[in-house]
Backbone as ProteinMPNN parsed JSONL, in Angstrom:
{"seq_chain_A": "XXXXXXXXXXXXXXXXXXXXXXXXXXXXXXXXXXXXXXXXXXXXXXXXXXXXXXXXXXXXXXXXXXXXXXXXXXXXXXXXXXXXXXXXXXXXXXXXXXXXXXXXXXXXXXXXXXXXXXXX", "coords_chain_A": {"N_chain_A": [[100.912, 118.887, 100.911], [103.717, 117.722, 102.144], [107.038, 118.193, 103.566], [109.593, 118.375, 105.287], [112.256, 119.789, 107.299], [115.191, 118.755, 108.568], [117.269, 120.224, 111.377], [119.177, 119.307, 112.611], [120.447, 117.215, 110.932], [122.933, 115.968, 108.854], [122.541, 116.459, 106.198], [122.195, 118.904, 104.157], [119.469, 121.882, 104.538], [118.819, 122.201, 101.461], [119.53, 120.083, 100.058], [117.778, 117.541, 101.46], [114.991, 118.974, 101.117], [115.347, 118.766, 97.897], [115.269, 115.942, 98.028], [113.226, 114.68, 99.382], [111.002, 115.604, 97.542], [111.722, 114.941, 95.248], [111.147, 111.803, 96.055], [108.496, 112.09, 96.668], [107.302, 112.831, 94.107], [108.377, 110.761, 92.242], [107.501, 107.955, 93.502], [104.572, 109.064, 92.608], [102.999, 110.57, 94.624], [103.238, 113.269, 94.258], [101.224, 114.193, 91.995], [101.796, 114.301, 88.482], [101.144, 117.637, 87.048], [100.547, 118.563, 89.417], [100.608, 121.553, 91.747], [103.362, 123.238, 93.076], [104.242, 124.726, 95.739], [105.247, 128.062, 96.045], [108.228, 129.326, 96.038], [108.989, 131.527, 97.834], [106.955, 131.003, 100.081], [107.142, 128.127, 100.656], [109.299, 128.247, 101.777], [109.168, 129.946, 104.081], [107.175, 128.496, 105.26], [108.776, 126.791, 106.143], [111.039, 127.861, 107.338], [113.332, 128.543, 106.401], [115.937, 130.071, 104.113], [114.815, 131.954, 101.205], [116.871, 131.2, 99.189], [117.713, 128.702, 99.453], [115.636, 126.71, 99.169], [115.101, 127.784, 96.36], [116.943, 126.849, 95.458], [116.833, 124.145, 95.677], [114.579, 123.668, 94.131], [115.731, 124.544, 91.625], [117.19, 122.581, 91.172], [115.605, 120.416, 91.257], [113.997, 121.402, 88.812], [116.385, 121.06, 86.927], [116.156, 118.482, 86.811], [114.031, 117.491, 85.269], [111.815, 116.952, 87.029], [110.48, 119.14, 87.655], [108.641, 121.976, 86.539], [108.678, 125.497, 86.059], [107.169, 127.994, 85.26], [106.471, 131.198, 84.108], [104.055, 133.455, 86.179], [102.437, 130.816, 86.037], [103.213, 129.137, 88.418], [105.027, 126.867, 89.684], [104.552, 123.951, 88.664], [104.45, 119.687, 88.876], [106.183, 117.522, 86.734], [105.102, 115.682, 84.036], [105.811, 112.414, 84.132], [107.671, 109.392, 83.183], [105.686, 106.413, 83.23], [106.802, 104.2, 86.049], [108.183, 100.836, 86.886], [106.129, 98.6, 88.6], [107.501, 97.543, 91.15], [109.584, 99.263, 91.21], [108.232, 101.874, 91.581], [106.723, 100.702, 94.298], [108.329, 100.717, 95.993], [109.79, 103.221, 95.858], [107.328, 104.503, 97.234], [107.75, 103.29, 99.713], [109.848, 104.438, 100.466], [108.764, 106.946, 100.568], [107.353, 107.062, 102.454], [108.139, 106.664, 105.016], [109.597, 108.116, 105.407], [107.367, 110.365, 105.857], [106.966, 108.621, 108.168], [108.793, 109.352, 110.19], [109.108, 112.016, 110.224], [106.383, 112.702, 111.465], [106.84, 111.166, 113.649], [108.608, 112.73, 114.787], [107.102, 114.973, 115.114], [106.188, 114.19, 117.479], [103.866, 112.038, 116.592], [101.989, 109.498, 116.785], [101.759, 106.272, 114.876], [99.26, 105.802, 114.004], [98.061, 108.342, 114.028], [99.28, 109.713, 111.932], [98.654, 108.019, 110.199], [95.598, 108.771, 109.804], [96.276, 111.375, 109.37], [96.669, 111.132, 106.724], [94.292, 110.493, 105.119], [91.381, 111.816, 102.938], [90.02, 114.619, 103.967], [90.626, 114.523, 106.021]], "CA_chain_A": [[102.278, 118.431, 100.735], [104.067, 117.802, 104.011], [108.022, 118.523, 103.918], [109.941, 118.799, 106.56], [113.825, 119.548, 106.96], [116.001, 118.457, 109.945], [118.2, 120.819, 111.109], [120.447, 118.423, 113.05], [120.729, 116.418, 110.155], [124.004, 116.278, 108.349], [122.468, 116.764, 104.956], [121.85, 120.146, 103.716], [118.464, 121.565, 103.955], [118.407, 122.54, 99.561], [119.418, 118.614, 99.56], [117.145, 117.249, 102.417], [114.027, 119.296, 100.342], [114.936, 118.2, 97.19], [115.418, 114.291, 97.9], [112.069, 114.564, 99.869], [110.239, 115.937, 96.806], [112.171, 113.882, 94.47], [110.606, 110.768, 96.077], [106.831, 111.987, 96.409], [106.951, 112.779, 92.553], [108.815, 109.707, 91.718], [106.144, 107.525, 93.77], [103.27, 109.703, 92.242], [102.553, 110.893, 95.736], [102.711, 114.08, 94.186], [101.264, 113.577, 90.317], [101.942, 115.268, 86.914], [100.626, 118.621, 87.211], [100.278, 119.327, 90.56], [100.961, 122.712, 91.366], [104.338, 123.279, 94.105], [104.375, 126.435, 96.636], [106.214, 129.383, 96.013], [109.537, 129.674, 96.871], [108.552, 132.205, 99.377], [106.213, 130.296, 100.473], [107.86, 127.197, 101.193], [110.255, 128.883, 102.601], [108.454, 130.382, 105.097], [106.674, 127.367, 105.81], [109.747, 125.397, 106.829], [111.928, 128.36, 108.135], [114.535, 128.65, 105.33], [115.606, 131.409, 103.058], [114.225, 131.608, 99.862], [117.081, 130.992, 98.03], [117.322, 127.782, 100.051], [114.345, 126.375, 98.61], [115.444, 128.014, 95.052], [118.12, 125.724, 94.973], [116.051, 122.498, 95.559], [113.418, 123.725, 92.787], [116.593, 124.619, 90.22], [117.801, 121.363, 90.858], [114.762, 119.812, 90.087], [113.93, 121.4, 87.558], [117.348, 120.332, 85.736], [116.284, 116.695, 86.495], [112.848, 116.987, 84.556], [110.911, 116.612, 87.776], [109.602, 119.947, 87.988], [108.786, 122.724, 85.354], [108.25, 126.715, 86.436], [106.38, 128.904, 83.783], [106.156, 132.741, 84.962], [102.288, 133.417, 85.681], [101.686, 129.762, 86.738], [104.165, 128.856, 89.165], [105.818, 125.362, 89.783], [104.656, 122.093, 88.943], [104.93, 118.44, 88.363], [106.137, 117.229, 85.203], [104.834, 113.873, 83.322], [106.869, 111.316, 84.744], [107.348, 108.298, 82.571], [105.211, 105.326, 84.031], [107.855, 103.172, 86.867], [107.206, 99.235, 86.764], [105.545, 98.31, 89.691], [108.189, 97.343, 91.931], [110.025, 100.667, 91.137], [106.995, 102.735, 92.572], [106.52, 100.369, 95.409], [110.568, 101.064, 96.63], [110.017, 104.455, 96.625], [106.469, 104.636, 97.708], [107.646, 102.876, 101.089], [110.788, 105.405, 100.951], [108.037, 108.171, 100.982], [105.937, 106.218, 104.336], [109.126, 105.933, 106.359], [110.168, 109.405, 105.78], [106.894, 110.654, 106.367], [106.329, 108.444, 109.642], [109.971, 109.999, 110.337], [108.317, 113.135, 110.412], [105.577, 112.402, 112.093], [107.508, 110.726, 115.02], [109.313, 114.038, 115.518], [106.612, 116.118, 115.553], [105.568, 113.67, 118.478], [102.891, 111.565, 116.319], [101.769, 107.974, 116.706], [101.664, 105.948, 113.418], [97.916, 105.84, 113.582], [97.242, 110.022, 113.792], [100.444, 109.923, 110.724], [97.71, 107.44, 108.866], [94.712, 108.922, 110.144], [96.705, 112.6, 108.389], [96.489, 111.115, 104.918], [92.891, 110.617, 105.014], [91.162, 112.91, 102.673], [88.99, 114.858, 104.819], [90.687, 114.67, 107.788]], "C_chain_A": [[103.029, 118.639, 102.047], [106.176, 117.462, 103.591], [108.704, 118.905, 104.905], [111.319, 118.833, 106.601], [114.692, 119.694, 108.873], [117.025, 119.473, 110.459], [119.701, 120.383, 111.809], [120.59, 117.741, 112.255], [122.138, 117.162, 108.932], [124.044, 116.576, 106.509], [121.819, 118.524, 104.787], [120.536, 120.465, 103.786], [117.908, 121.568, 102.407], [118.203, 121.046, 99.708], [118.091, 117.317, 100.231], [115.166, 117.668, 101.512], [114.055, 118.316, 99.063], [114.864, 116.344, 96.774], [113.77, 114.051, 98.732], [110.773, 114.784, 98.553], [110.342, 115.171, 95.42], [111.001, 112.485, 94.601], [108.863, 111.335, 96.153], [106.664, 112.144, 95.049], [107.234, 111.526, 92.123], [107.478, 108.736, 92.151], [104.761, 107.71, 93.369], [102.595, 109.819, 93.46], [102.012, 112.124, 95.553], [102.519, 114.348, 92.317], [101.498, 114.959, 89.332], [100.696, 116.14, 86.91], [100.011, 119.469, 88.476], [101.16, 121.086, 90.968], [102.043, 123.162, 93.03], [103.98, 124.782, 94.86], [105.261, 127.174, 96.163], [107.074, 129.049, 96.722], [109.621, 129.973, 97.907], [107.919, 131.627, 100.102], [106.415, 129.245, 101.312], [109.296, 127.548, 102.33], [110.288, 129.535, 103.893], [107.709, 130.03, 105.954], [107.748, 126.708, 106.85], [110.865, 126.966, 107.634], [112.938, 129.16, 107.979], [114.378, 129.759, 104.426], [115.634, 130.836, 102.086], [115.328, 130.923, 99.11], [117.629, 129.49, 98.527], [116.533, 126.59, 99.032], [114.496, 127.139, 97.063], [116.301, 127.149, 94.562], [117.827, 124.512, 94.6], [115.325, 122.565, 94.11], [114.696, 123.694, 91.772], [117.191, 123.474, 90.39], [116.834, 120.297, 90.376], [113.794, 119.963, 89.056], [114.906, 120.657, 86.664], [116.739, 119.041, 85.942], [114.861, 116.273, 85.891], [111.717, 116.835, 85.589], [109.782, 117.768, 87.38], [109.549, 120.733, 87.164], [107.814, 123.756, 86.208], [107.912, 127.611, 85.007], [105.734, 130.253, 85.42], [103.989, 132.886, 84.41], [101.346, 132.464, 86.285], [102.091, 129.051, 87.613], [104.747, 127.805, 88.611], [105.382, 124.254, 89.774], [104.977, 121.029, 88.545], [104.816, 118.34, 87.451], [105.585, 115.918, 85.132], [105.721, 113.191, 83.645], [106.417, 109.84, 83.34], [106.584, 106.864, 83.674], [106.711, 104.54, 84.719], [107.325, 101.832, 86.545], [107.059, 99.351, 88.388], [106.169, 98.43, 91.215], [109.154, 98.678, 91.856], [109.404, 101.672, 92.001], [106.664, 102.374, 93.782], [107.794, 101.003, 96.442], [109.829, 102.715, 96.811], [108.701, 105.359, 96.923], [106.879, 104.231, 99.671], [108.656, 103.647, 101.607], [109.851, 106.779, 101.303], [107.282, 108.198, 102.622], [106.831, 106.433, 104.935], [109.708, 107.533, 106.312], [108.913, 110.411, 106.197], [106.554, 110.467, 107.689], [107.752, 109.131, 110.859], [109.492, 111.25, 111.575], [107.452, 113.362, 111.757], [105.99, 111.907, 113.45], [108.024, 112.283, 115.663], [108.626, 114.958, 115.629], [105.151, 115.604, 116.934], [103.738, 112.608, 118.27], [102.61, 109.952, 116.587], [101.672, 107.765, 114.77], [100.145, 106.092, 113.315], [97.279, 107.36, 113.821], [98.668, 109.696, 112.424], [99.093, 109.351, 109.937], [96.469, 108.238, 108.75], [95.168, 110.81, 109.387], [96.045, 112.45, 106.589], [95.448, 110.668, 104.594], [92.273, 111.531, 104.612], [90.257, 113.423, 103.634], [89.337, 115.153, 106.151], [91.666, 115.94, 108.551]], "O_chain_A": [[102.909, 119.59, 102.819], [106.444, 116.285, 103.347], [108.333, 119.939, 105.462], [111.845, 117.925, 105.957], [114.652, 120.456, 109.839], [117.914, 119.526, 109.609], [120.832, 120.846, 111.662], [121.303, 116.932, 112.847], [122.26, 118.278, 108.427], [125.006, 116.8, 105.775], [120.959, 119.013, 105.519], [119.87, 119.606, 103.208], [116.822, 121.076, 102.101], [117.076, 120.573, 99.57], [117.631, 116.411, 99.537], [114.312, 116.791, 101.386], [113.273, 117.375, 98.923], [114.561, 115.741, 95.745], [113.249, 112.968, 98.462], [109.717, 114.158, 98.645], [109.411, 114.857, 94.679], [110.23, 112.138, 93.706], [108.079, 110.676, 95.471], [105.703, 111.49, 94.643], [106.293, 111.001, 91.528], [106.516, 108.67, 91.386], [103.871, 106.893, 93.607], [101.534, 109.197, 93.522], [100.962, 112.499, 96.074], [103.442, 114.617, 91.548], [101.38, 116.171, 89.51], [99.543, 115.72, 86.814], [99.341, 120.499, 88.551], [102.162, 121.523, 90.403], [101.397, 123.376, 94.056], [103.464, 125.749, 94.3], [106.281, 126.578, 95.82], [106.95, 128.554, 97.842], [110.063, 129.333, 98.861], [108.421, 131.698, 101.224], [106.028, 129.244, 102.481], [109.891, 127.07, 103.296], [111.269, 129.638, 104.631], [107.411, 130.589, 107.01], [107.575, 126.268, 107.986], [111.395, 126.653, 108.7], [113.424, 130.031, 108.699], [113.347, 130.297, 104.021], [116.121, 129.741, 101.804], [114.948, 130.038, 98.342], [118.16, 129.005, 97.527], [117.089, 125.776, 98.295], [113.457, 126.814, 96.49], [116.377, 126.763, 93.396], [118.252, 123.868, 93.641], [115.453, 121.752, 93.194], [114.689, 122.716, 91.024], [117.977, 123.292, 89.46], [117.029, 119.506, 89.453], [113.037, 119.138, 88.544], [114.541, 119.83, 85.829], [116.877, 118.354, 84.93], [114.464, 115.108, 85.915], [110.611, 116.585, 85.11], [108.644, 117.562, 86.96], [110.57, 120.578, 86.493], [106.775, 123.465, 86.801], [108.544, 127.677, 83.952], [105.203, 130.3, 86.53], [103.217, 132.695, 83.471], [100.235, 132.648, 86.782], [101.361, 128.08, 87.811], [104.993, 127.67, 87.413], [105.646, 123.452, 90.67], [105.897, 121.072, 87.728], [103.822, 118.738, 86.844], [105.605, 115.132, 86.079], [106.785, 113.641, 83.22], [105.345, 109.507, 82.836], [107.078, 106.523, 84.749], [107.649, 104.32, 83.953], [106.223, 101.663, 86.024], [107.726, 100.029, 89.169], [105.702, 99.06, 92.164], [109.392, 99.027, 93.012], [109.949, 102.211, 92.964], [106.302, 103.254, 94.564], [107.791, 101.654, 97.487], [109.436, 103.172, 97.884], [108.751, 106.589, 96.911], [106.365, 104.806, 100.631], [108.739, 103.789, 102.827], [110.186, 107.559, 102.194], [106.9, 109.014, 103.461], [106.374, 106.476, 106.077], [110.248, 108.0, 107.315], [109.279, 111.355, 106.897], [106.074, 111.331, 108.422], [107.61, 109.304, 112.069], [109.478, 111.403, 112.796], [107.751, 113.995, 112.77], [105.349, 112.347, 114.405], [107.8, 112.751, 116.779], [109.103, 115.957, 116.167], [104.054, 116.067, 117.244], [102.845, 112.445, 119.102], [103.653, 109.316, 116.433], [101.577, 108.564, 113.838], [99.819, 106.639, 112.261], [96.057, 107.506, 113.794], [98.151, 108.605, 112.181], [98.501, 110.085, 109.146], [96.141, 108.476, 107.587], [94.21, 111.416, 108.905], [95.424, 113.124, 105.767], [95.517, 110.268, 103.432], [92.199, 112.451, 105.426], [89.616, 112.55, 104.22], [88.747, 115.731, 107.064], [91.704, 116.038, 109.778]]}, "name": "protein", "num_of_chains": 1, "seq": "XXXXXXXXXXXXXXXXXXXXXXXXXXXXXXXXXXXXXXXXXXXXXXXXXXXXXXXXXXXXXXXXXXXXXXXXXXXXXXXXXXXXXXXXXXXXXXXXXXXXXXXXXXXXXXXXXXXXXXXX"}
């Protein structure tokens, strides 16, 4: 799972996380039952204090995305099936914020594609 939060960017990072995680679930980038990082975790990954990254998760939890059970951490909920064109929209919102990414951490588009290659 590849997140990343701007810190010149005028959006918050809680909001910046959870609109990033929003769209890989929504897309099924990241599917029903996958299992999210720790708080700490994530948090430590990207930079941010925990409660940072507590905020994003309690927000999506309220919106049904995500569901925490003590014991088994954090993951994706069942999403109702999108129609086609629904999933495409915010499949290409997930590509453009990943190649985003990827630009700023000085990537070409073909090592960004050549990332999401299992295996690689």
């Amino acid at each position: 799972m590849i997140v990343a939060v701007d810190p010149d960017s005028t959006v918050p990072p809680y909001d910046q996380i959870r609109e990033q995680l929003t769209t890989m679930i929504q897309a099924g980038v990241l599917a029903a039952g996958v299992r999210l990082p720790s708080i700490r975790q994530l948090a430590a990954d990207l930079g941010l204090a925990p409660n940072t990254v507590a905020r994003s998760y309690r927000e999506l939890e309220s919106a049904g995305l995500i569901v925490t059970r003590v014991g088994r951490g954090t993951t994706v909920s069942q999403l109702p099936t999108l129609p086609a064109a629904e999933r495409q929209r915010l499949l290409r919102a997930a590509a453009e914020s990943y190649l985003a990414t990827a630009a700023r951490l000085g990537s070409t588009v073909d090592e960004a594609i050549a990332a999401l290659r299992p295996g690689a």
